[in-house]
C-alpha angles and dihedrals in degrees: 000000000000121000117233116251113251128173121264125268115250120231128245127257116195103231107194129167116200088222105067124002127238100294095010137123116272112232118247099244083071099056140061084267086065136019097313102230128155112261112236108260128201124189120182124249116306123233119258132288081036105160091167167041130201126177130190133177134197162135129243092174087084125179090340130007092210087062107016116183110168138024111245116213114211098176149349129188122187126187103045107165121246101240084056129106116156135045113216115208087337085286098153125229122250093278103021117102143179125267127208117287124210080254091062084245131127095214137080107277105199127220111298109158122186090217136353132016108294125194120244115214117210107192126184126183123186107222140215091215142056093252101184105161117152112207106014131159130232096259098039088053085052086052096041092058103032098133096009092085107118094158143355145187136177137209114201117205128175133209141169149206116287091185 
């Protein structure tokens, strides 16, 4: 009997910031309560034919995370060259490029939640193709690399309210 054809399974990239470990709490420094800066971000070597990097990060704890109702996108960044594996600062490589945040805004927007303590996805997906798409939005990201997924990891940080 024939098996059914399913997509491959793409492989996983270890994504790590030196600021907050997987399931742990995001300093300060990185949110709307501090300076607001992007945390540094490392993600292990990509399979081959990689062409690629896309990152998105967001919260689907919005605006409470007793009660969510919406995903909230912080950044996205298309365009990441393949040899690279690490953002700095959020300071962005030659090619790579913002999309569009839930603020309207093409920059990292750092944790800022209304009540409660809400969890912060940093995905990374390594890409077979060269995605460079400034300004884009978190589902047309979804559409944009629907089938170009080679590999993907994801780091989870958490932050509340200080108000």
């Amino acid at each position: 009997m024939q098996q059914p054809h399913s997509e491959p399974q793409p492989h996983e990239l270890h994504v790590t910031s030196p600021s907050f470990r997987h399931g742990s709490a995001i300093p300060a420094e990185h949110t709307a309560d501090g300076a607001d800066l992007a945390p540094d971000l490392a993600w292990s070597k990509p399979p081959p034919g990689t062409q690629s990097f896309a990152l998105l990060v967001d919260d689907p704890d919005a605006p409470d995370p007793a009660a969510p109702k919406r995903v909230f996108t912080h950044w996205i960044v298309t365009g990441i060259p393949a040899h690279v594996t690490a953002l700095h600062g959020g300071r962005l490589p030659p090619g790579a490029s913002y999309g569009t945040n839930d603020y309207g805004r093409r920059a990292w927007a750092g944790p800022n939640p209304p009540i409660g303590r809400h969890r912060y996805f940093f995905r990374v997906w390594a890409l077979d193709i060269p995605l460079h798409a400034p300004g884009i939005t978190r589902l047309e990201l979804y559409a944009a690399i629907k089938g170009h997924v080679l590999a993907h990891g994801e780091l989870v940080g958490t932050y509340g309210a200080m108000r």
